[in-house]
C-alpha positions in Angstrom: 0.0 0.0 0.0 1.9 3.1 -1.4 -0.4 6.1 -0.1 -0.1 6.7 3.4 -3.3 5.5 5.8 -5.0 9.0 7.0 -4.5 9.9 3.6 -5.9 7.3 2.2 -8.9 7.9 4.8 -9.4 11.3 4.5 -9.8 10.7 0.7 -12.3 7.8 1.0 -14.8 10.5 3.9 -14.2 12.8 0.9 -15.5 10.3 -2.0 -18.8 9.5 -0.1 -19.1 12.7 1.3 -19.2 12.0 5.7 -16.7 11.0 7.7 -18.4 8.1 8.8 -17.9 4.6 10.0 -20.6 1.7 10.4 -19.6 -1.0 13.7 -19.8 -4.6 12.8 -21.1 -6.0 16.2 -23.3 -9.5 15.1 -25.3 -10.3 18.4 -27.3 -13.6 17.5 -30.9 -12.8 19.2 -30.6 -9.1 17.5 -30.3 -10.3 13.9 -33.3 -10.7 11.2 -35.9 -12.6 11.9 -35.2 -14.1 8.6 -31.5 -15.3 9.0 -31.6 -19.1 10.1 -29.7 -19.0 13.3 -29.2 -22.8 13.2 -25.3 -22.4 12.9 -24.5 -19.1 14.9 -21.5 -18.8 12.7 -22.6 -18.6 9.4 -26.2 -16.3 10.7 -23.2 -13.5 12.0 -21.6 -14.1 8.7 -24.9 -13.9 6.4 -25.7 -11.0 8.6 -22.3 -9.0 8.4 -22.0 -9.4 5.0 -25.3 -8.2 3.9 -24.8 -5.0 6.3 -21.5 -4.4 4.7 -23.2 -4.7 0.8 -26.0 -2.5 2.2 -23.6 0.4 3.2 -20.7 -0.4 0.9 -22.2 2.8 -1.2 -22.6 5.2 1.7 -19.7 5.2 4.2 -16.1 5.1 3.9 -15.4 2.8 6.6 -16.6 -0.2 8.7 -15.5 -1.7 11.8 -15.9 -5.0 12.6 -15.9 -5.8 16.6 -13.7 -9.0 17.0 -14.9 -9.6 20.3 -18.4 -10.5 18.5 -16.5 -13.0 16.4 -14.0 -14.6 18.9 -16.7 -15.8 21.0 -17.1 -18.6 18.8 -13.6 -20.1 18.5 -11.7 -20.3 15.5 -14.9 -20.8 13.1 -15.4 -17.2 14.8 -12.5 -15.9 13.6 -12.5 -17.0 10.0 -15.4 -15.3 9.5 -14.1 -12.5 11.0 -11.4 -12.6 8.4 -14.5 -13.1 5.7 -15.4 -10.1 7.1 -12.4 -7.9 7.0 -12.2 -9.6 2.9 -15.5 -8.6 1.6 -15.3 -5.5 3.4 -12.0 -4.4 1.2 -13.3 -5.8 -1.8 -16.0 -3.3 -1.4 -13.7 -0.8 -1.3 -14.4 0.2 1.7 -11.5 0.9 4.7 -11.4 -1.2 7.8 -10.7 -0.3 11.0 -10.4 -3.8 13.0 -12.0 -3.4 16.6 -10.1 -5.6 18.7 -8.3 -2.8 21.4 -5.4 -5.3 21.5 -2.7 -3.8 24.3 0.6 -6.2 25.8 4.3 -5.4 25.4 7.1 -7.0 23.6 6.6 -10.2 21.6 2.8 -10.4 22.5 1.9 -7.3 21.0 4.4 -7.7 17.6 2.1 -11.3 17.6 -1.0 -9.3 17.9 0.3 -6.7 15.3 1.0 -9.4 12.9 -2.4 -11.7 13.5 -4.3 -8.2 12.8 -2.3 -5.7 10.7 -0.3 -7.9 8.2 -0.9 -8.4 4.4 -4.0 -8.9 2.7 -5.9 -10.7 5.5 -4.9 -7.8 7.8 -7.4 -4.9 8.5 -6.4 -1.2 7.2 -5.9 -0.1 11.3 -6.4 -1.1 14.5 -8.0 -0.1 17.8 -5.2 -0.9 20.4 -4.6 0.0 24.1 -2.4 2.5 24.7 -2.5 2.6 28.4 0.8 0.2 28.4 2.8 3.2 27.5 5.2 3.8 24.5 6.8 0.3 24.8 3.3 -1.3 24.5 2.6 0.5 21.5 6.0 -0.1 19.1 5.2 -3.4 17.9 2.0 -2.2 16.4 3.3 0.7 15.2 6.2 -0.7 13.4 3.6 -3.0 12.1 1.7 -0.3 11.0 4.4 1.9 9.3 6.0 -1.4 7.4 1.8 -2.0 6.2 1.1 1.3 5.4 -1.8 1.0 8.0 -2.9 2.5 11.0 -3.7 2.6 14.7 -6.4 4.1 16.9 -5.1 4.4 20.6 -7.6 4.5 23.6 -7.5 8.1 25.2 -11.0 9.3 26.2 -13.5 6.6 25.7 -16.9 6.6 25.7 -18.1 4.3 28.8 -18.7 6.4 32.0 -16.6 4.4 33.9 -13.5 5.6 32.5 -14.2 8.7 33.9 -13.0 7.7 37.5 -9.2 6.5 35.6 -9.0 9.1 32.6 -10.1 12.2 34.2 -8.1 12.6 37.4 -5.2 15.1 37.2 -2.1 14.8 37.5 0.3 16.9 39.6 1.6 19.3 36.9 -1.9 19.8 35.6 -2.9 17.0 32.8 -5.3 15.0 33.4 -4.5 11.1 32.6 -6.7 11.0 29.7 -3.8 13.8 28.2 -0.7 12.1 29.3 -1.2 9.3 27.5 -2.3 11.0 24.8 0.9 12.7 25.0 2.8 9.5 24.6 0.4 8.5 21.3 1.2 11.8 19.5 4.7 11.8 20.1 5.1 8.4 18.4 2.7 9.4 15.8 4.9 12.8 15.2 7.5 9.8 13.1 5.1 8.6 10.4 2.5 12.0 9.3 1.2 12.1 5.7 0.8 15.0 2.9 -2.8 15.4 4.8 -0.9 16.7 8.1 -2.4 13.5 9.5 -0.6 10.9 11.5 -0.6 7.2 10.6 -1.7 6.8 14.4 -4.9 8.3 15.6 -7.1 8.3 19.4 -10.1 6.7 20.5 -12.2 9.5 21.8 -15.4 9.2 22.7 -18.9 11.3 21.4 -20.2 11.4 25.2 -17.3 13.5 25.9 -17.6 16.7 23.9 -15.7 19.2 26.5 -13.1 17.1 26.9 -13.0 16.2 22.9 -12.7 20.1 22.2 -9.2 19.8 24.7 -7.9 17.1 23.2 -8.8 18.3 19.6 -6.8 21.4 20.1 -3.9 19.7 22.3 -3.8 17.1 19.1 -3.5 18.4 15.9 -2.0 15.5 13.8 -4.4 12.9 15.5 -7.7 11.7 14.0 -10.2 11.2 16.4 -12.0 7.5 16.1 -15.5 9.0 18.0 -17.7 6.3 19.1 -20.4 6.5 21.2 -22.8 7.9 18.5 -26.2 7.2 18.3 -27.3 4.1 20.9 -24.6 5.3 23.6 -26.5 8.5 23.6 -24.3 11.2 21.4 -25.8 13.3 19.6 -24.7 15.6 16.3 -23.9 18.4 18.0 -21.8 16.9 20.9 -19.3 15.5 17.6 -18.8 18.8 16.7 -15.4 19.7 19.0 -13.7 16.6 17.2 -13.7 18.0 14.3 -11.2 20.6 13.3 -12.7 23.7 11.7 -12.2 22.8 7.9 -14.6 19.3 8.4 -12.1 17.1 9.1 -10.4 15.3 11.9 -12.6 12.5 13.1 -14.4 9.4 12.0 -17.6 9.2 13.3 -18.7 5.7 14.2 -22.2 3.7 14.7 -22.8 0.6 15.1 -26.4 -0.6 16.9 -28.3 2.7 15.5 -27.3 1.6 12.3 -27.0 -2.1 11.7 -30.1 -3.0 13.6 -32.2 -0.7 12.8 -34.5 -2.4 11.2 -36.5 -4.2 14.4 -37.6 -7.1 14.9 -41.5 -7.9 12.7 -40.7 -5.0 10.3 -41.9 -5.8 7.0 -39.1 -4.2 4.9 -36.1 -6.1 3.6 -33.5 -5.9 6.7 -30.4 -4.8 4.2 -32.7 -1.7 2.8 -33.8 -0.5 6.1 -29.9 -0.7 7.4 -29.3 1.3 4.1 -31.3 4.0 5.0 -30.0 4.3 8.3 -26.6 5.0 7.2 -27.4 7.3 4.3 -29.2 8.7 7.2 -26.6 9.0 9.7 -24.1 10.2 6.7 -26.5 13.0 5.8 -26.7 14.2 9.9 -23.0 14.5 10.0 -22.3 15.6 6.7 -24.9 18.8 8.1 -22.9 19.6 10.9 -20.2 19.9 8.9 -21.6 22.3 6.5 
């Protein structure tokens, strides 16, 4: 992969017009009514690849949740890998939701089971609570693939609150300390967009403290979750954003993908279409 991976994003929010991203989280008892749930591993695959043909034409992005897959052992995880296939085939980029975090060997293992050639995903959600030495095995990974990472900073859940908001003696909180050690290592690998190659995890329920980070941040995109079922809204994704549209990747996963309910009569895949054109056209307003 020659063109560098914000680039490469940035271009693809451009194409279909939002910076958006649909999650990939199969939960058996949520999907159609009309999937045959005999074999839970091929109903998640029926289902995940009919969501990803459904919004291949309206989002940039998709990101499949590997917890949803490992859950069923290693038929799990070569659908999984189904998944991450059809998903690039589509055209579409992949950001692989697996928020993998160790040091030494185990995370160059984890880089290479997630990141590497064709079967690999185009970045990855990792932990970056570790610390710097936690994180160099991905992002030498990353750098050698021409891929990218997503670091956990400011996530969505309230309970990181009582961890990533204290503050520390000369004034940051946690939350911006290890941001400070993600955008440092980032500073090494920063395309023609001004982008880096590695980006944060920074979560839609947090708006005041995205609008920090955002400013403290610069050369980080923001992966913003928390959109939609976890109760952000529009206007709270606003402060990731940097004033010319772009900056963040807005993603949604339950809003979207099972929006259809349960005993409604339209075709699943059209009503899952609609809801991202949807969910496109609301941030793509925001933005101007």
């Amino acid at each position: 992969m020659s063109q560098h991976f914000a680039d490469r994003l940035l271009d693809a929010c451009k194409t279909k017009g939002a910076p958006v991203c649909v999650g990939l989280d199969p939960v058996l008892d949520r999907l159609p009514d009309v999937i045959d749930k005999t074999d839970p591993v091929q109903a998640i695959e029926a289902f995940c690849l009919g969501v990803i043909d459904a919004v291949a034409d309206a989002v940039p992005a998709v990101k499949p949740q590997s917890a949803c897959f490992e859950r069923y052992g290693a038929p799990g995880v070569a659908v999984y890998h189904k998944v991450v296939k059809h998903a690039k085939e589509q055209g579409l980029i992949v950001v692989g939701d697996a928020k993998r975090g160790d040091i030494g060997t185990s995370s160059a293992h984890y880089a290479a089971g997630l990141l590497a050639g064709d079967q690999g995903c185009d970045s990855l959600t990792v932990n970056g609570y570790l610390g710097g030495d936690g994180l160099e095995p991905f992002m030498q990974a990353a750098e050698s693939e021409g891929k990218g990472l997503f670091a956990l900073v400011r996530t969505s859940n309230p309970g990181g609150d009582a961890v990533q908001s204290l503050e520390l003696k000369d004034g940051r909180t946690v939350a911006e300390a290890v941001g400070d050690v993600i955008a440092e290592l980032g500073s090494r690998c920063v395309g023609e967009s001004g982008y880096s190659n590695v980006g944060m995890v920074v979560g839609a329920t947090k708006p005041e403290d995205a609008a920090r980070l955002r400013e403290r941040y610069p050369q980080q995109l923001f992966l913003v979750p928390g959109f939609g079922a976890q109760g952000g809204g529009a206007e709270d994704v606003k402060a990731c954003f940097k004033p010319d549209g772009t900056g963040a990747l807005i993603t949604a996963s339950r809003s979207v993908i099972y929006a259809f309910g349960h005993g409604n009569p339209q075709p699943w895949h059209d009503v899952i279409e609609s809801s991202a054109e949807s969910l496109c056209d609301q941030i793509a307003e925001i933005l101007g």
